[in-house]
N, C-alpha and C positions, 0 to 999 in steps of 0.2 A: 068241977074241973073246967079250965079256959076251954074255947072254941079249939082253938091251935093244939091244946094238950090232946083234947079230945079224937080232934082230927087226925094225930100221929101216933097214938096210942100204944098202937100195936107197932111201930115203929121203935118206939121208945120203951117197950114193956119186951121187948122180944135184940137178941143181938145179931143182925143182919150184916153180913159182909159179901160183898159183890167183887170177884178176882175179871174182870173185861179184859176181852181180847186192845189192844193198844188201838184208842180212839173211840171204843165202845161207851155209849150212856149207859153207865148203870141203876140210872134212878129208876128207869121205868124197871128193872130187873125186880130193884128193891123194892118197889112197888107193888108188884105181883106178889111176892113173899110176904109183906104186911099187910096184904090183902087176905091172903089167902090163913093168914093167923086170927089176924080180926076175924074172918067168916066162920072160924073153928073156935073162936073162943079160947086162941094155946097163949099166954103168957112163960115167958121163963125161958124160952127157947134163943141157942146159937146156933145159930148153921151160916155154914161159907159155900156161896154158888161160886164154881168156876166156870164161863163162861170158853166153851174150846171151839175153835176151828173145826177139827177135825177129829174122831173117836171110833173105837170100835164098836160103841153102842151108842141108841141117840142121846141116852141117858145114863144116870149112876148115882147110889148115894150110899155112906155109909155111915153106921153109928161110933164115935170115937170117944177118945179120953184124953183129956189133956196131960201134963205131969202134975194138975194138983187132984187129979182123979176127975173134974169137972167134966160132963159129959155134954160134948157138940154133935153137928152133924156136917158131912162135906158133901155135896150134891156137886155134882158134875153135867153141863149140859148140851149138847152137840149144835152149833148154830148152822153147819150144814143142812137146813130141812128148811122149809116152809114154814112162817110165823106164826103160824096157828099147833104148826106141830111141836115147835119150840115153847112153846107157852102151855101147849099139854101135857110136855114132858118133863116142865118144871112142875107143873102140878103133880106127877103121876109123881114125881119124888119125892114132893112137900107131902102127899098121903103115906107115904112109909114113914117118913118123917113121925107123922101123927101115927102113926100104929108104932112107933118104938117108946113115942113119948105117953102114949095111953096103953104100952103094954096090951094093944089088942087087935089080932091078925088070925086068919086064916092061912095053913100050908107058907108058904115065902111070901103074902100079902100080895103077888100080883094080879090075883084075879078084882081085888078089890083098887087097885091102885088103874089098873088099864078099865076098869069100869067107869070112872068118877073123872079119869083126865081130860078128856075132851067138855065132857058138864063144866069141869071148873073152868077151865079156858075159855068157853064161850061166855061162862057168867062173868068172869071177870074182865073182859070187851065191850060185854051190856053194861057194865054200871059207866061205862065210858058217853055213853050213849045220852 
């Protein structure tokens, strides 16, 4: 595999779409998500982040179907908070993500999802480093 293939991998092994508030970068969003694919070893996966202003929760995600039956994911995520909590919250929904796509959860998955989202947030600031 080239340097570049290898490097985008999970970019290109995974179907990432970034909805930004008008004028947002969504690369570093994208970023985070083919991070966070790579670190879990998921291939195959779509999910669409919408990035909002404003929500009634900091976060949200659901499992869908498209009309060819094809199964995505739409994560939703409140940019009102703190950059650290915005990036834990994208994690805390990329883990449901992974427990719908390995079919393995405890109860509604949040005890394992508010476990793990500040761990991945911070490790994925460290490999910045």
């Amino acid at each position: 595999m080239s340097k570049m293939k290898e490097k985008h991998h999970y970019r290109l092994a995974n179907n990432i779409t970034i909805w930004p508030l008008t004028g947002m970068n969504n690369e570093l969003f994208e970023d985070m998500v083919a991070w966070f694919f790579e670190m879990q070893n998921m291939e195959g996966v779509t999910v669409e982040v919408e990035l909002k202003d404003t929500m009634n929760a900091w976060g949200d995600s659901q499992q869908c179907e498209d009309s060819d039956g094809n199964t995505y994911y739409d994560i939703r995520v409140c940019l009102d908070q703190p950059l650290r909590d915005v990036v834990a919250t994208l994690m805390h929904e990329l883990v449901h993500v992974q427990q719908w796509e390995e079919d393995d959860w405890e109860g509604d998955g949040e005890k394992e999802a508010k476990s793990r989202q500040y761990e991945l947030a911070d490790a994925y600031w460290k490999g910045w480093e």
